[in-house]
VEXDREN-2710 file (C-alpha; in Angstrom, 1 decimal):
% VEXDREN-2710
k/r/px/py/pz
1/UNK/-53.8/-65.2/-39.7
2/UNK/-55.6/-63.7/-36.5
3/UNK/-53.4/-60.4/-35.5
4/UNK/-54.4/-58.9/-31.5
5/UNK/-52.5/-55.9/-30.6
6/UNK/-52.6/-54.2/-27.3
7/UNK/-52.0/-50.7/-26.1
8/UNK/-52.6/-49.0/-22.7
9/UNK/-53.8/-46.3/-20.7
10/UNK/-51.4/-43.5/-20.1
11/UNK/-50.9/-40.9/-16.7
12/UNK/-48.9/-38.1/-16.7
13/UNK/-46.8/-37.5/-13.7
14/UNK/-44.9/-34.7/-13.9
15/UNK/-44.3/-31.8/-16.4
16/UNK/-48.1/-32.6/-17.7
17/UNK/-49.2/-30.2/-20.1
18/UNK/-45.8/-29.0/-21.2
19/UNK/-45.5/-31.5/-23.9
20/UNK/-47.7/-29.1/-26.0
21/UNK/-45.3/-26.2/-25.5
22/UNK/-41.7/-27.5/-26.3
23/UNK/-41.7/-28.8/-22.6
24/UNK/-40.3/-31.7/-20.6
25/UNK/-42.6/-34.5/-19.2
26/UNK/-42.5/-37.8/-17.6
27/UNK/-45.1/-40.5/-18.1
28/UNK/-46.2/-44.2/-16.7
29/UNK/-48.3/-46.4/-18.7
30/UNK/-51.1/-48.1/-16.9
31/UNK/-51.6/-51.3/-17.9
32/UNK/-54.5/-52.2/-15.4
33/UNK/-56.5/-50.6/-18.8
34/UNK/-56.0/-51.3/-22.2
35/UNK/-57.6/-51.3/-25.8
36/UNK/-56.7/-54.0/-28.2
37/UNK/-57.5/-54.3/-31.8
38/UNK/-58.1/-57.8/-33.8
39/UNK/-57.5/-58.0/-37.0
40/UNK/-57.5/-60.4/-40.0
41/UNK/-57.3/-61.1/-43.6
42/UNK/-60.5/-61.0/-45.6
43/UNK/-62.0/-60.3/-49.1
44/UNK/-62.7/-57.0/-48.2
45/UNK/-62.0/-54.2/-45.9
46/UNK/-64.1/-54.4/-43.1
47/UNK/-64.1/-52.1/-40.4
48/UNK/-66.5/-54.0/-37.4
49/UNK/-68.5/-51.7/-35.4
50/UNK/-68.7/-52.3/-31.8
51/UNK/-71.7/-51.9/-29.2
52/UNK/-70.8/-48.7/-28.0
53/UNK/-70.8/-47.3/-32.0
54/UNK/-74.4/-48.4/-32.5
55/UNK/-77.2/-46.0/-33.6
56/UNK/-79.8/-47.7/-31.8
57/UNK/-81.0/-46.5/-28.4
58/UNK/-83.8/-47.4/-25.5
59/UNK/-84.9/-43.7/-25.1
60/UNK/-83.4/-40.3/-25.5
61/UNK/-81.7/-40.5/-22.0
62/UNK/-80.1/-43.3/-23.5
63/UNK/-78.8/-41.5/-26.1
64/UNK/-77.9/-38.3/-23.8
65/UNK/-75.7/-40.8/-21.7
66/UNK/-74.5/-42.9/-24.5
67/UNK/-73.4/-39.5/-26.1
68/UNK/-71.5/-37.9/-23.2
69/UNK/-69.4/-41.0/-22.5
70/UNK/-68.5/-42.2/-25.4
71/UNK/-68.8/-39.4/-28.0
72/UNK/-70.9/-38.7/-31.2
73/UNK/-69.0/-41.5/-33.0
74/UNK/-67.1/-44.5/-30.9
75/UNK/-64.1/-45.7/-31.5
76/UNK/-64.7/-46.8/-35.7
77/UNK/-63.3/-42.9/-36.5
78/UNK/-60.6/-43.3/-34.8
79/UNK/-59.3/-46.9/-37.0
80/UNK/-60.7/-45.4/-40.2
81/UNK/-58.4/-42.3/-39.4
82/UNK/-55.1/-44.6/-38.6
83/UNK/-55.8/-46.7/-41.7
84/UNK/-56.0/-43.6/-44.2
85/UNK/-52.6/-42.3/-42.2
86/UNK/-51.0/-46.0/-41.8
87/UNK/-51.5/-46.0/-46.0
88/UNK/-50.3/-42.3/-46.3
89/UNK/-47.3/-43.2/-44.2
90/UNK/-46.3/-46.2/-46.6
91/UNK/-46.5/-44.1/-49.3
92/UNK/-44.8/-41.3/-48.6
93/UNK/-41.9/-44.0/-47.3
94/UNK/-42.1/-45.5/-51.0
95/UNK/-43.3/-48.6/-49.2
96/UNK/-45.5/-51.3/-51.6
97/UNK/-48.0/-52.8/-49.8
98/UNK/-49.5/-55.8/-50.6
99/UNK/-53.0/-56.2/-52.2
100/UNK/-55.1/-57.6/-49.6
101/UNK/-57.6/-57.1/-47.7
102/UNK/-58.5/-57.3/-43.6
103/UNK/-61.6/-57.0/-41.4
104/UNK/-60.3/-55.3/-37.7
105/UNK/-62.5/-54.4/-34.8
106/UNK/-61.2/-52.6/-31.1
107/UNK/-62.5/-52.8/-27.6
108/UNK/-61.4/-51.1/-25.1
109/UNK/-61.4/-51.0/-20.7
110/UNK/-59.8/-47.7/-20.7
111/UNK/-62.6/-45.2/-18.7
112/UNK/-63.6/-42.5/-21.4
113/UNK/-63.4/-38.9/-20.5
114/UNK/-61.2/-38.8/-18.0
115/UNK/-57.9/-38.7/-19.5
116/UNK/-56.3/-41.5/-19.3
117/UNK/-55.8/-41.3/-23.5
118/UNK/-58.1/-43.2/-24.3
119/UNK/-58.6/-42.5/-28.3
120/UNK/-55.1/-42.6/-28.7
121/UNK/-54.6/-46.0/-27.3
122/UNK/-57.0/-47.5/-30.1
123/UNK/-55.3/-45.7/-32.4
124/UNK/-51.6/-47.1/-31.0
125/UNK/-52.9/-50.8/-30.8
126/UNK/-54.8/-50.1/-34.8
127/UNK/-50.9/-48.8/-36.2
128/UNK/-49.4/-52.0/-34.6
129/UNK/-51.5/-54.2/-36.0
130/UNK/-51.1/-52.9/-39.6
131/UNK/-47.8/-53.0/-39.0
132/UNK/-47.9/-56.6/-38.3
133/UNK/-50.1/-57.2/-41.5
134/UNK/-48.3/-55.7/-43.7
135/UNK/-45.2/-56.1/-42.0
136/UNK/-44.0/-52.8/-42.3
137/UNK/-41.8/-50.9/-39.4
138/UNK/-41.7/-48.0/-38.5
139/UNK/-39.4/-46.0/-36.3
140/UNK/-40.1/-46.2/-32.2
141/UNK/-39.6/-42.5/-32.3
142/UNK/-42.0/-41.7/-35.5
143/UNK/-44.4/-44.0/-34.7
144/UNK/-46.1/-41.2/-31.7
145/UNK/-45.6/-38.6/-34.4
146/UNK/-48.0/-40.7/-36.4
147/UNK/-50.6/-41.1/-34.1
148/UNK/-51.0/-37.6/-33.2
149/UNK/-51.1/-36.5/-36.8
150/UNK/-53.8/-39.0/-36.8
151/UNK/-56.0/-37.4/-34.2
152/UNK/-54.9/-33.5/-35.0
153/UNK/-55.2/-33.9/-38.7
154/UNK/-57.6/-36.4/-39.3
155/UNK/-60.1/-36.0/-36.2
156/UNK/-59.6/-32.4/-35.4
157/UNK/-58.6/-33.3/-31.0
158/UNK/-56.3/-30.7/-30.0
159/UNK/-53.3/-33.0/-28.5
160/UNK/-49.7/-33.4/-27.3
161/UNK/-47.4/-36.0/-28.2
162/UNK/-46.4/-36.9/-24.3
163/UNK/-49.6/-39.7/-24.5
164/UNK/-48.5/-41.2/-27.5
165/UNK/-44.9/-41.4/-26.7
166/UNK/-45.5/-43.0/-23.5
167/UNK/-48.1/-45.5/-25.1
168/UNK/-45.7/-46.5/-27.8
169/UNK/-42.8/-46.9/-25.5
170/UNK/-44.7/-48.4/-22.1
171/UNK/-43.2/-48.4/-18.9
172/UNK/-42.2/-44.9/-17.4
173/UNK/-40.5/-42.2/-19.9
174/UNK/-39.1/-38.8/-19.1
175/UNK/-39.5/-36.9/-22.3
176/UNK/-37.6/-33.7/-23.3
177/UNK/-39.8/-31.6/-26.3
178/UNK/-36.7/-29.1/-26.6
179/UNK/-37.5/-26.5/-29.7
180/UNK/-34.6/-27.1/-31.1
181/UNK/-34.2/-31.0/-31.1
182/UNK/-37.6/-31.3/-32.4
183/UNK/-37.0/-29.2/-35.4
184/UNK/-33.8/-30.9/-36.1
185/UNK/-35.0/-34.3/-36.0
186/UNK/-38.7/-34.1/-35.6
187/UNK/-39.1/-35.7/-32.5
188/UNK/-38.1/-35.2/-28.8
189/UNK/-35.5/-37.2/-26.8
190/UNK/-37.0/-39.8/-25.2
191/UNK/-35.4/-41.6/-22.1
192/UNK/-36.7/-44.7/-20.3
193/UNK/-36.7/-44.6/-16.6
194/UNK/-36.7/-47.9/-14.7
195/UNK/-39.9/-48.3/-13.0
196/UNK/-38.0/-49.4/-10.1
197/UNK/-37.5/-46.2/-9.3
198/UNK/-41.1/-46.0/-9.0
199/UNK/-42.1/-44.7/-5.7
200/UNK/-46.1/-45.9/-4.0
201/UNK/-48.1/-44.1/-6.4
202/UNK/-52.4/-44.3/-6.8
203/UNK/-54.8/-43.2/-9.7
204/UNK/-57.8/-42.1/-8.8
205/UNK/-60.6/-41.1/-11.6
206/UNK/-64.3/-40.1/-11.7
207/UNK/-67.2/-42.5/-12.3
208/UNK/-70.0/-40.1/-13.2
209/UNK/-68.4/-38.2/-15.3
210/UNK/-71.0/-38.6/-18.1
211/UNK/-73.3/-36.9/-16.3
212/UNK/-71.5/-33.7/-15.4
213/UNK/-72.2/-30.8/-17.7
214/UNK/-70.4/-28.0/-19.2
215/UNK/-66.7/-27.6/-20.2
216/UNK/-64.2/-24.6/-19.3
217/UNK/-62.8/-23.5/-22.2
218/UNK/-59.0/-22.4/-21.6
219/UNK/-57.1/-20.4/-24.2
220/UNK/-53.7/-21.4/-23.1
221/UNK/-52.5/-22.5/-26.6
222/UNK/-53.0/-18.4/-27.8
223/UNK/-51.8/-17.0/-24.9
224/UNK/-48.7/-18.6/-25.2
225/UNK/-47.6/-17.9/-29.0
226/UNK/-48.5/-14.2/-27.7
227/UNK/-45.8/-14.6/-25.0
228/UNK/-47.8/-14.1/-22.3
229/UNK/-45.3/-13.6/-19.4
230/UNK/-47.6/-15.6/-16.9
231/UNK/-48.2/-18.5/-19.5
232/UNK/-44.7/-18.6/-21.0
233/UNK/-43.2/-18.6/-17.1
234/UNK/-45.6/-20.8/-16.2
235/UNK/-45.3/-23.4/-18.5
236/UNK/-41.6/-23.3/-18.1
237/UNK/-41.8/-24.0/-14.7
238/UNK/-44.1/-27.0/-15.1
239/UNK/-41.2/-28.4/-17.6
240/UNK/-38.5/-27.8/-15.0
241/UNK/-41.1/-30.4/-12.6
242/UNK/-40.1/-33.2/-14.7
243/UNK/-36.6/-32.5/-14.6
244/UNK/-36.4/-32.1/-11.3
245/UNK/-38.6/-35.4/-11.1
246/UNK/-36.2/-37.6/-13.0
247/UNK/-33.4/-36.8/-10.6
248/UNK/-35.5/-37.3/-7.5
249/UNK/-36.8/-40.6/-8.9
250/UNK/-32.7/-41.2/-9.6
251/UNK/-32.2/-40.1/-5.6
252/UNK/-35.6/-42.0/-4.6
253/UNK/-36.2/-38.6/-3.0
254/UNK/-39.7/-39.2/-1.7
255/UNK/-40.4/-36.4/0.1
256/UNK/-39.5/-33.9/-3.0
257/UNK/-41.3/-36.1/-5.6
258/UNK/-44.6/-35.6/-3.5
259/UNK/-43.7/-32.1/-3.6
260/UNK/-43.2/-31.9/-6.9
261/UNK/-46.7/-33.9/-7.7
262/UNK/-48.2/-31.4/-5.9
263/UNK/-46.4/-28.1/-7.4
264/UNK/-47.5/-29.5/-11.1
265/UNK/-51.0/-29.1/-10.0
266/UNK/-50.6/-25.8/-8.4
267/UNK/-48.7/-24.1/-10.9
268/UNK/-51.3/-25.5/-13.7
269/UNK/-54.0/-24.2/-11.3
270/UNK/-52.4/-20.9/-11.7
271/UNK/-53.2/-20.6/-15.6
272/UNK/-56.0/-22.7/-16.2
273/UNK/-59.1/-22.9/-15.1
274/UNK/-60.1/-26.1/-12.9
275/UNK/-63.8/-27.2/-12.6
276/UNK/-65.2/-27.9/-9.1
277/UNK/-65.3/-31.5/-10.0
278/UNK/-62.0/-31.6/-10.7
279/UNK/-60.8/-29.8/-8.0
280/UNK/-62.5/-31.8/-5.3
281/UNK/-60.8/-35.2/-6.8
282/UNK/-57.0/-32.7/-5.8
283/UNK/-58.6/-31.8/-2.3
284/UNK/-59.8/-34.8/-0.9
285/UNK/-56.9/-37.0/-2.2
286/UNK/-54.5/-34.1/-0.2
287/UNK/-56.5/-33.7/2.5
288/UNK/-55.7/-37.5/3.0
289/UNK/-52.4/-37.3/3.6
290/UNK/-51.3/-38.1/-0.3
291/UNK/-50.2/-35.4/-3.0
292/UNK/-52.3/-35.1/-6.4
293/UNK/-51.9/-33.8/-9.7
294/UNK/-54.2/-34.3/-13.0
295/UNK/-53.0/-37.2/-14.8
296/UNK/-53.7/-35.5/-18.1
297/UNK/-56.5/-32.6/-18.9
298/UNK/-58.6/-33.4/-15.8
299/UNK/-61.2/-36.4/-14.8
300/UNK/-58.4/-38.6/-12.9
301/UNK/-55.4/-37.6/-10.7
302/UNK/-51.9/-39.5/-9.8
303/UNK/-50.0/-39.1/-7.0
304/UNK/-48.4/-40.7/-3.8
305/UNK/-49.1/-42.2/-0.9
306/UNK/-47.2/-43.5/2.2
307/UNK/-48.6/-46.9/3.2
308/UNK/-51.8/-49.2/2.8
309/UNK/-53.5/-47.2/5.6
310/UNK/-53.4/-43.9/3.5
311/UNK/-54.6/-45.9/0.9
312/UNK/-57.0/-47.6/2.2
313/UNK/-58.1/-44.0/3.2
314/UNK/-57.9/-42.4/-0.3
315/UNK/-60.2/-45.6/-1.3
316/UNK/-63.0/-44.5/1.0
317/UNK/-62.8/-40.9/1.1
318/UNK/-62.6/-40.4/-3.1
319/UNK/-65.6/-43.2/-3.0
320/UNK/-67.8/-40.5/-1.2
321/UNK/-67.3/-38.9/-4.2
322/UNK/-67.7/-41.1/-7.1
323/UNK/-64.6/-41.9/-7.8
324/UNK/-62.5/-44.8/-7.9
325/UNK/-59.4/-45.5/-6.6
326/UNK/-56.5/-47.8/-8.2
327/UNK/-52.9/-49.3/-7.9
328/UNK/-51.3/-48.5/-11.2
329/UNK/-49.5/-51.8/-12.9
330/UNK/-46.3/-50.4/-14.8
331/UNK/-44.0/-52.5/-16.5
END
């Protein structure tokens, strides 16, 4: 029995980083990139290391590049981590599993770095093939819960569930992280939005990202359990862009939903700090005529444009530099 299980890229579109701070968010998946997992019974448990895990190299640059891109360790972490919380899952569920055995291995198209999620993608596409294995289900609303657990407890990434939600739902999800309604049932409320309703939107991420250097470091996370009146408003007001999203997206309201794309940048802007790099992807994409917003924690931005001429525009312009532009495929 060959199992192949698929999960995709993610962008945030409005509401993006709220998630993390009992927000409100709405989310596309982007299935131009994906990672999938293969998986199948063997006599022992096999985890199969891909090209980009190797620990052989053609010179130290290699390695430099290698390292930026893809990380100190690939993607064979990342399925060691789901197993152990897959198994921790089944038995905390009083689920018997069966006593046998797989070999699994993952690829992946999604760009690394530039958030598009990635890591949690492999993870999603790793759950759903154990699940099919063993033939175990769990809960569409658990299931993101898992695979942040996954990456926060296991791997140490600092994460929100907004990527996970969206990659274990698909399609486009407004997602309400209310205080309240989590601690009462441990997840958020999480409505699919037709994607329809979708107006003309393009992502647009960097290419040589590897080769930038240097992080900023933002303390939002502290400021805000301080109650920081700047953080705490802030964020608030980011939440209240995916609100007001869902209802223009209801009204196909296009002139306020590029306004809104554009206030979820701004406002962020106002709190965190934004690398030049980053900031030039917002620029020139405005400067074109479209609006732009970060489709996670910087590296690619989302937002609309008006016909195949601004397009076309955005295409050349975000080329000059290095970065390329798409059409995302939602479903």
């Amino acid at each position: 029995m060959l199992i192949e299980t698929r999960a995709y890229a993610r962008a945030g579109l409005f509401g993006n980083p709220s998630d993390g701070f009992y927000g409100k968010t709405i989310a596309i998946s982007v299935r131009n990139f994906g990672a999938s997992v293969t998986l199948y019974q063997s006599p022992e448990l096999t985890i199969e290391a891909q090209p980009q895990d190797t620990n052989i190299f053609r010179s130290l640059h290699h390695l430099r590049d290698a390292v930026s891109t893809l990380g100190y360790h690939g993607g064979v972490p990342l399925l060691k981590a789901a197993i152990k919380k897959f198994a921790e899952y089944c038995e905390q569920e009083q689920i018997r599993l069966p006593n046998q055995n797989f070999s699994i291995r993952y690829s992946t198209s999604i760009p690394r770095q530039v958030g598009l999620s990635g890591s949690s993608a492999i993870i999603v596409a790793t759950f759903r093939a154990l699940m099919q294995f063993y033939s175990v289900e769990i809960p569409q609303p658990i299931l993101p819960n898992l695979v942040l657990a996954t990456e926060t407890d296991e791997l140490g990434i600092t994460a929100g569930l907004q990527d996970r939600v969206i990659q274990c739902y698909e399609g486009c999800v407004y997602m309400d992280f209310d205080r309240e309604t989590m601690a009462r049932q441990g997840y958020g409320q999480y409505e699919p939005i037709d994607s329809q309703l979708l107006p003309k939107l393009y992502i647009a991420y960097n290419t040589d990202l590897g080769k930038q250097s240097g992080r900023v470091h933002n303390d939002i996370r502290s400021r805000w359990l301080k109650g920081e009146p700047l953080v705490v408003d802030t964020m608030a007001a980011i939440a209240n862009v995916a609100r007001e999203g869902r209802d223009a997206l209801q009204r196909q309201d296009t002139k306020l939903l590029n306004e809104l794309v554009n206030r979820n940048f701004d406002l962020r802007a106002q709190i965190y700090s934004i690398s030049d790099r980053n900031r030039s992807l917002i620029e020139t994409a405005r400067v074109c005529g479209a609006s732009a917003s970060f489709t996670g924690s910087g590296g690619s931005i989302i937002g609309l444009y008006r016909d195949d001429a601004m397009l076309n525009r955005l295409f050349v312009e975000l080329r000059k530099i290095n970065a390329r532009v798409i059409k995302p495929y939602v479903v």
